[in-house]
C-alpha positions as a Markdown table, in Angstrom:
| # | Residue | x | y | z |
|---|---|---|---|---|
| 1 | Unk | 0.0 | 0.0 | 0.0 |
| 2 | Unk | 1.3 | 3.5 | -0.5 |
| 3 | Unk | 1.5 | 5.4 | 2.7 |
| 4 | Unk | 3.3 | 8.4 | 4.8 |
| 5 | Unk | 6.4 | 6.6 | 6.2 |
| 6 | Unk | 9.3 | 8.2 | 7.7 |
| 7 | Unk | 13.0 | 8.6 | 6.1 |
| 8 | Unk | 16.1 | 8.6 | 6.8 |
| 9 | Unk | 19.1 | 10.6 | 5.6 |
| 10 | Unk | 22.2 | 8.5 | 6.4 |
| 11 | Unk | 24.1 | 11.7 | 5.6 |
| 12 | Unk | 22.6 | 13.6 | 7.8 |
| 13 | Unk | 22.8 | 11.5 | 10.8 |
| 14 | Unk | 25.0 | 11.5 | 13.7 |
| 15 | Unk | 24.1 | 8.3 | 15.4 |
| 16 | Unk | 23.1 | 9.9 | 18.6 |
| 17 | Unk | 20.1 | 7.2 | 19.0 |
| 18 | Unk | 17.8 | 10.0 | 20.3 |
| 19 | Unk | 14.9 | 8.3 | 17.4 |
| 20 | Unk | 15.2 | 4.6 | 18.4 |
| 21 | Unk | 14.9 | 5.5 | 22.2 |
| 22 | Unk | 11.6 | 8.2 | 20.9 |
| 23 | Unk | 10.1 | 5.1 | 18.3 |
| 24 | Unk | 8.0 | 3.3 | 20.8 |
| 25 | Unk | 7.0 | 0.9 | 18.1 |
| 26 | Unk | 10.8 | -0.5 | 18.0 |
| 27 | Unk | 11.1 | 0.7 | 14.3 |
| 28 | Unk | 14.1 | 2.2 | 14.0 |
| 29 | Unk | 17.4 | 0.5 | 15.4 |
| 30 | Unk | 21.2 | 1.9 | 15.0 |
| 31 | Unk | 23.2 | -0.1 | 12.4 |
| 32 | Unk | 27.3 | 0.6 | 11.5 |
| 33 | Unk | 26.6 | 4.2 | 13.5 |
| 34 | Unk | 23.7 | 5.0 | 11.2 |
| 35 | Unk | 19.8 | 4.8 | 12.2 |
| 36 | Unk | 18.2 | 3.0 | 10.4 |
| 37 | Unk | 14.2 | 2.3 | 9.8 |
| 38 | Unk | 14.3 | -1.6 | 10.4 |
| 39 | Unk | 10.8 | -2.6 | 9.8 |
| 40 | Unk | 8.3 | -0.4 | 7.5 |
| 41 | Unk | 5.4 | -2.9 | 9.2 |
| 42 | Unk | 6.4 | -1.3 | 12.4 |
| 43 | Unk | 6.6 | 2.6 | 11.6 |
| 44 | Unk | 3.4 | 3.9 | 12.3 |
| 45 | Unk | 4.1 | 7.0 | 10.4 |
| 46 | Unk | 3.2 | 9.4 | 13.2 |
| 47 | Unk | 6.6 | 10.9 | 13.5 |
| 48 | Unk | 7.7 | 11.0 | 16.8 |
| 49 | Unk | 11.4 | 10.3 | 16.4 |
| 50 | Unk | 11.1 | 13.5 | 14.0 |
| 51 | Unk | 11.8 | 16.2 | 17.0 |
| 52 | Unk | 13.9 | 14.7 | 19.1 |
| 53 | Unk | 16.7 | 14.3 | 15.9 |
| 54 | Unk | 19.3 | 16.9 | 16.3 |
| 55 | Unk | 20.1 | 17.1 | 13.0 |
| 56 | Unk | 17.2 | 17.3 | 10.7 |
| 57 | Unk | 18.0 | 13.5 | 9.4 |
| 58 | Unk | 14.6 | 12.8 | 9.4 |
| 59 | Unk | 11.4 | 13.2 | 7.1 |
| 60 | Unk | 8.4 | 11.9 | 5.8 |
| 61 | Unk | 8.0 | 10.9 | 2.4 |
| 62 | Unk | 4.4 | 8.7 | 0.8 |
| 63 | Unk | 5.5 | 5.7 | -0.6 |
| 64 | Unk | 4.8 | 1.9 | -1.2 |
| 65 | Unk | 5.0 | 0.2 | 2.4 |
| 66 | Unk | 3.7 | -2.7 | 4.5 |
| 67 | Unk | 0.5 | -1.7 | 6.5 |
| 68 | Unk | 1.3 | -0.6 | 10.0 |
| 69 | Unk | 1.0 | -4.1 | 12.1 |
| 70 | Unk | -0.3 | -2.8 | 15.3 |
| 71 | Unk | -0.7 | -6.3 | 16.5 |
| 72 | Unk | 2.7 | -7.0 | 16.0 |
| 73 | Unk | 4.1 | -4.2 | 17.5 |
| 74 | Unk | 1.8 | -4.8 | 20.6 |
| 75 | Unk | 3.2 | -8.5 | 20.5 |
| 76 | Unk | 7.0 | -7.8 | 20.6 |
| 77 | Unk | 6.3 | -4.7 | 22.9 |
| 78 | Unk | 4.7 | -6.9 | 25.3 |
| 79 | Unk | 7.3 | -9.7 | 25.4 |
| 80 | Unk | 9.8 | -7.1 | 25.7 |
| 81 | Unk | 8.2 | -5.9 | 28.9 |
| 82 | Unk | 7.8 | -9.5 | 29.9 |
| 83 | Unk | 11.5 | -9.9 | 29.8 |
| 84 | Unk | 12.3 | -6.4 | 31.6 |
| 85 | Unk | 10.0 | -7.4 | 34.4 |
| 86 | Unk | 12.3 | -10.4 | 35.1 |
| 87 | Unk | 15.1 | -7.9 | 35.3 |
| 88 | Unk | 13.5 | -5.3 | 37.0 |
| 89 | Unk | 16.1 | -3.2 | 39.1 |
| 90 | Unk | 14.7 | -0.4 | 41.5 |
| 91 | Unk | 11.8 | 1.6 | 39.8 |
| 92 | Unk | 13.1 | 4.3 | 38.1 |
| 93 | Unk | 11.1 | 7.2 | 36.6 |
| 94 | Unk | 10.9 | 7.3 | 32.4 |
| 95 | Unk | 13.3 | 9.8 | 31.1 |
| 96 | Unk | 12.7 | 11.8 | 28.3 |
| 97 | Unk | 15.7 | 10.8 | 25.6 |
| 98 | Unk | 15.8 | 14.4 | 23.1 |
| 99 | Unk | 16.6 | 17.9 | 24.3 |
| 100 | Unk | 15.0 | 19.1 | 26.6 |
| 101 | Unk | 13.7 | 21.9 | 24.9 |
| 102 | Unk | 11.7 | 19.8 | 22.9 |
| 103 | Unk | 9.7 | 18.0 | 25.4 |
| 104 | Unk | 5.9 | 18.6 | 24.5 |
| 105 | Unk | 4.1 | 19.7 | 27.8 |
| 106 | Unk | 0.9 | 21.8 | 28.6 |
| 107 | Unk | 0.8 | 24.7 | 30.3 |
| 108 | Unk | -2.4 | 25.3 | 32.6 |
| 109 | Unk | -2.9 | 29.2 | 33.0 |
| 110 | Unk | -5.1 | 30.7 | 36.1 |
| 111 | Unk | -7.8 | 33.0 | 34.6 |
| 112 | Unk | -6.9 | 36.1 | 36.2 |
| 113 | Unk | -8.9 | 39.9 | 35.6 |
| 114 | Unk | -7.1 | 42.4 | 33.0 |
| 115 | Unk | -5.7 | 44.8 | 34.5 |
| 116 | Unk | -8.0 | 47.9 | 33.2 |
| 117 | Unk | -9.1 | 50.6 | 35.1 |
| 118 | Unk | -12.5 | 49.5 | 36.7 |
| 119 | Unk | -13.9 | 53.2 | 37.5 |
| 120 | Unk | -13.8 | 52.8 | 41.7 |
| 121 | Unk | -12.1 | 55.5 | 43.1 |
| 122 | Unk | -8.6 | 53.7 | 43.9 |
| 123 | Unk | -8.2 | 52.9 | 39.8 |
| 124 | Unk | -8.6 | 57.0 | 38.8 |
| 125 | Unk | -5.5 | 58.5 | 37.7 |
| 126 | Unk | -4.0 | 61.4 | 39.6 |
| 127 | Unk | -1.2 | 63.2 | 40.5 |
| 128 | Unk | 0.8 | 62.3 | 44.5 |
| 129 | Unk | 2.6 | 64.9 | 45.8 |
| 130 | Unk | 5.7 | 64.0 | 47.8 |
| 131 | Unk | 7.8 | 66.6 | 48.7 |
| 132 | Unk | 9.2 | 68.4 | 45.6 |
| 133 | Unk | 8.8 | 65.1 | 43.3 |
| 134 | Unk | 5.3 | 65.0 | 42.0 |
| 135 | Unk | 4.9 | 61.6 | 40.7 |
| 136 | Unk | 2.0 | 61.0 | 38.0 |
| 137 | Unk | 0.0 | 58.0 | 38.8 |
| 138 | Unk | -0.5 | 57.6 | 34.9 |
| 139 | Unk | 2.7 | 57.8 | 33.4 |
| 140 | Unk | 3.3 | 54.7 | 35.4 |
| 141 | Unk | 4.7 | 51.7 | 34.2 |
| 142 | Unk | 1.5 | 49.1 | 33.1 |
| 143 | Unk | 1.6 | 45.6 | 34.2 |
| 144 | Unk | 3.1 | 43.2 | 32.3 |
| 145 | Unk | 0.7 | 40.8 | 30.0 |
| 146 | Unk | 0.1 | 36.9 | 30.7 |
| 147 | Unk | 1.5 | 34.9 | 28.6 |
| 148 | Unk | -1.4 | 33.3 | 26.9 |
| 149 | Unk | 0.8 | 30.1 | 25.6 |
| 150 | Unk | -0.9 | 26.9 | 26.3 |
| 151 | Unk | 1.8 | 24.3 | 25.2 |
| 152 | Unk | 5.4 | 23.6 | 24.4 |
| 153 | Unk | 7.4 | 23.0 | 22.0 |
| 154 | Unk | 5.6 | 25.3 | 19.4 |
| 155 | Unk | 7.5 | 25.1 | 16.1 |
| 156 | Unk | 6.1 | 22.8 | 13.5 |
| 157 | Unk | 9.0 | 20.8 | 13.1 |
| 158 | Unk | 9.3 | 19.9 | 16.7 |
| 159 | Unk | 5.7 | 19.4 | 18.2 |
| 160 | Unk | 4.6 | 15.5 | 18.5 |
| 161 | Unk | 1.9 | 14.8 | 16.2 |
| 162 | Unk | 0.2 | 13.0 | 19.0 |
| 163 | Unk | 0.5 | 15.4 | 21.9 |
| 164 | Unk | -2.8 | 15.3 | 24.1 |
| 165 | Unk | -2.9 | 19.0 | 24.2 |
| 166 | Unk | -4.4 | 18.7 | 20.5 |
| 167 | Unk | -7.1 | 16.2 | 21.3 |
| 168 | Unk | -9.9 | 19.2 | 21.5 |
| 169 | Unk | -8.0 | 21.7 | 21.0 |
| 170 | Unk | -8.4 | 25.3 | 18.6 |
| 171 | Unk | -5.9 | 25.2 | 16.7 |
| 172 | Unk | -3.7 | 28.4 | 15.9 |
| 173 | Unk | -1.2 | 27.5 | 12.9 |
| 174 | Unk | 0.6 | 31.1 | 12.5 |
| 175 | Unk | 3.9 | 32.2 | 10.4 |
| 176 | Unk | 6.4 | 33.1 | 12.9 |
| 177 | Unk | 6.4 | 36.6 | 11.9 |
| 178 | Unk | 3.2 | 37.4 | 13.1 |
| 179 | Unk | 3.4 | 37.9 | 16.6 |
| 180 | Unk | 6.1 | 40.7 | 16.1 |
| 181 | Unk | 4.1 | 42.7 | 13.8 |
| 182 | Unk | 1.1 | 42.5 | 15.6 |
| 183 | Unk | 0.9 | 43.9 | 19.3 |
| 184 | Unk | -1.9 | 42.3 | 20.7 |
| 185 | Unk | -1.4 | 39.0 | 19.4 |
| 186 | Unk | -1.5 | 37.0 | 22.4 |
| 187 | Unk | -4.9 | 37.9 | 23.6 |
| 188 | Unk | -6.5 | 37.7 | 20.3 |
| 189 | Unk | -4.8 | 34.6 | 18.7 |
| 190 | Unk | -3.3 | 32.5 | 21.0 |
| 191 | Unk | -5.7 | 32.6 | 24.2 |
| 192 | Unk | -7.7 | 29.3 | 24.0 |
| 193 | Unk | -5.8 | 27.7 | 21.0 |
| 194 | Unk | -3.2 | 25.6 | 21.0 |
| 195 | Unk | -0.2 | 27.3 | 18.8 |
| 196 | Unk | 1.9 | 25.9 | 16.1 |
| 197 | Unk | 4.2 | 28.5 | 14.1 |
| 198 | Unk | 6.7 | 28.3 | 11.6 |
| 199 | Unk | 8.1 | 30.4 | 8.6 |
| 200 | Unk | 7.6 | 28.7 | 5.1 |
| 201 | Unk | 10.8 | 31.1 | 3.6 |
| 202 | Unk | 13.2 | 29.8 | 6.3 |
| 203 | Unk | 12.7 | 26.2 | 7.3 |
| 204 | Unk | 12.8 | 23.9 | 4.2 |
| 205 | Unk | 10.5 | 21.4 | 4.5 |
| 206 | Unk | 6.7 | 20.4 | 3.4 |
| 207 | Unk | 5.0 | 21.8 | 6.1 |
| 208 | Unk | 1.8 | 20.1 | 4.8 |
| 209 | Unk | 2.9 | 16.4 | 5.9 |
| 210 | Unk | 3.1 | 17.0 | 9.6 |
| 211 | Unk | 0.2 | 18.9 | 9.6 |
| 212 | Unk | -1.7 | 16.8 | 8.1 |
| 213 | Unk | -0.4 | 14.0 | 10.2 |
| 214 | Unk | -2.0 | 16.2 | 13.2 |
| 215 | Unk | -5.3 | 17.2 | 12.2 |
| 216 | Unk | -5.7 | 13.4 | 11.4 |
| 217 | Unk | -5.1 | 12.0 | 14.1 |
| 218 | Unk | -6.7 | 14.2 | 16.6 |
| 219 | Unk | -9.6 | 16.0 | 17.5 |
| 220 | Unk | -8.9 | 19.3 | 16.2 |
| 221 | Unk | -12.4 | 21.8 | 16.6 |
| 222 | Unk | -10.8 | 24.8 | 14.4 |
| 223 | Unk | -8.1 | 26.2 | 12.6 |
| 224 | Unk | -6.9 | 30.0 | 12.3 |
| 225 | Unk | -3.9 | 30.2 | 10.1 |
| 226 | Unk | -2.3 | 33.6 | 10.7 |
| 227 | Unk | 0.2 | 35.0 | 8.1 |
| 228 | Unk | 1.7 | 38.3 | 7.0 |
| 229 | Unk | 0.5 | 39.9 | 3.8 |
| 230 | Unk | 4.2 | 39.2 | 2.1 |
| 231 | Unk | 4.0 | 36.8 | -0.9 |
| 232 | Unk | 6.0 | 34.5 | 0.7 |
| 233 | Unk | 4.3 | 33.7 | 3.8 |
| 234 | Unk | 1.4 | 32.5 | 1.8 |
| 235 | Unk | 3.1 | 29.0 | 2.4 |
| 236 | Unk | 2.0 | 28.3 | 5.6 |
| 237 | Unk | -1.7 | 29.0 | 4.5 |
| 238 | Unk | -1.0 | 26.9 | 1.7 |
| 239 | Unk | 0.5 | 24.1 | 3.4 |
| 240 | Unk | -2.4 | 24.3 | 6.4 |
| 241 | Unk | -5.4 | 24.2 | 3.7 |
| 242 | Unk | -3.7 | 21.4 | 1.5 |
| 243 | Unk | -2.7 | 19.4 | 5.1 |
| 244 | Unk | -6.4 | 19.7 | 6.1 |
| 245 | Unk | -8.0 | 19.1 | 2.4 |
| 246 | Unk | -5.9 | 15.5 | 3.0 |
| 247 | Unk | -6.8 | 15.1 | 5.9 |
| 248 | Unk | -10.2 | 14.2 | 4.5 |
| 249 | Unk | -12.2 | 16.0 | 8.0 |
| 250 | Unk | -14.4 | 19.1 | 7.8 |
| 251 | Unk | -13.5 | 21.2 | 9.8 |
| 252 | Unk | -14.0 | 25.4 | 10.6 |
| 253 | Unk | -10.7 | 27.3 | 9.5 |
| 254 | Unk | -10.4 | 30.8 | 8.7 |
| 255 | Unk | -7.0 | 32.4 | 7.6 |
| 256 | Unk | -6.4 | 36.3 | 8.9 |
| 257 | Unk | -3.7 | 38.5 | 7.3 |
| 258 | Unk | -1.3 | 40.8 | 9.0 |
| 259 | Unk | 0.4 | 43.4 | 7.9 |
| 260 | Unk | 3.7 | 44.9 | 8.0 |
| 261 | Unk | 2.7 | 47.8 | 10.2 |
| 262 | Unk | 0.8 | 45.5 | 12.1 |
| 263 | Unk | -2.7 | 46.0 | 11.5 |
| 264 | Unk | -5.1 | 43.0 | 10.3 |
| 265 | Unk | -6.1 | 43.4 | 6.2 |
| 266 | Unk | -8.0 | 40.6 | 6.2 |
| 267 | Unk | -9.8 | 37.9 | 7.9 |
């Protein structure tokens, strides 16, 4: 059958093992200091060896493969645990095996009140005098905005596809650009959605693959691609609408434009 698989650039890779310990399905193995995808019938095609490779050695490419074997997997993974069990030393707790920077997490936010003035009589604006300094209550520095970010990692190429954060989730697939131009871009884009960003000039690959791989295989509600209104950065809408036409789902998406000077053109 022809399928997504992942590949391997031998060229590319350093050996470092950081795949084989992230493939939980036992597909890829180190041979003669190279990795190396062992069984197709095991590679599930999900991608989770992809960010945890230092060097960008890995891909995806659709070709003719062996159907995923889930039953085999489940078989050798279960004798394999059969045999650690016999050799269990003191429990020790899992360890994740790529950089640290990498490692896909939520992050639960309390709700807390904007900091606006709420027209009591201890929010007015007014000037203290002290002395000979008169300090204006106004010109005062404001509070600093909450972080609205609701998961890490967030660049395309190094989120899992099969993070639980995107099980449910609003999805916010934005050009990396974006939240520089545009000053407020926290409160109305990334509150409540889950953020993926990436810029289609800079980062050579098919962004469409991965994405695809995640809207397929979770439960994504909505998609708001956000780009900037230069010619190249059409890419990442591109790549988002042809990822979710392949996906084969219906679901709501809506792509916004940002300018240059930081105002939104269209949406």
């Amino acid at each position: 059958m022809v399928r997504q698989i992942i590949k391997i650039d031998e060229e590319l890779c350093n050996g470092c093992g950081l795949c084989a310990q992230a493939c939980h399905e036992g597909a890829i193995g180190i041979v003669d200091g190279k990795a190396k995808l062992l069984r197709d019938d095991y590679c599930d095609g999900l991608g989770n060896c992809l960010p945890v490779c230092p060097t960008g050695a890995i891909s995806f490419e659709t070709r003719e493969a062996l159907p995923f074997d889930e039953e085999a997997v489940k078989a050798k993974t279960e004798g394999k645990n059969a045999d650690t069990e016999e050799k269990k030393t003191p429990e020790r707790k899992p360890m994740f095996g790529g950089c640290p920077g990498s490692m896909a997490r939520a992050i639960v936010r309390e709700e807390k009140e904007d900091n606006l003035p709420c027209g009591c009589p201890g929010s007015q604006s007014k000037t203290l005098e002290r002395g000979e300094e008169s300090v204006n209550a106004q010109n005062a520095p404001a509070a600093p905005r909450e972080s609205r970010l609701m998961q890490w990692p967030v660049q395309i190429q190094l989120v899992p596809v099969n993070a639980p954060y995107f099980n449910g989730a609003k999805l916010l697939i934005a050009a990396d650009c974006t939240a520089f131009a545009y000053g407020d871009f926290h409160e109305r884009f990334i509150k409540n959605h889950i953020t993926i960003i990436g810029c289609p000039k800079l980062d050579t690959v098919d962004y469409s693959q991965k994405l695809e791989a995640i809207i397929r295989n979770n439960d994504i509600k909505s998609i708001t691609i956000v780009r900037m209104e230069v010619p190249c950065c059409a890419g990442i809408a591109n790549a988002a609408i042809t990822a979710l036409r392949n996906s084969g789902k219906m679901i709501p998406w809506q792509v916004v434009t940002i300018s240059t000077d930081g105002e939104i053109i269209d949406e």
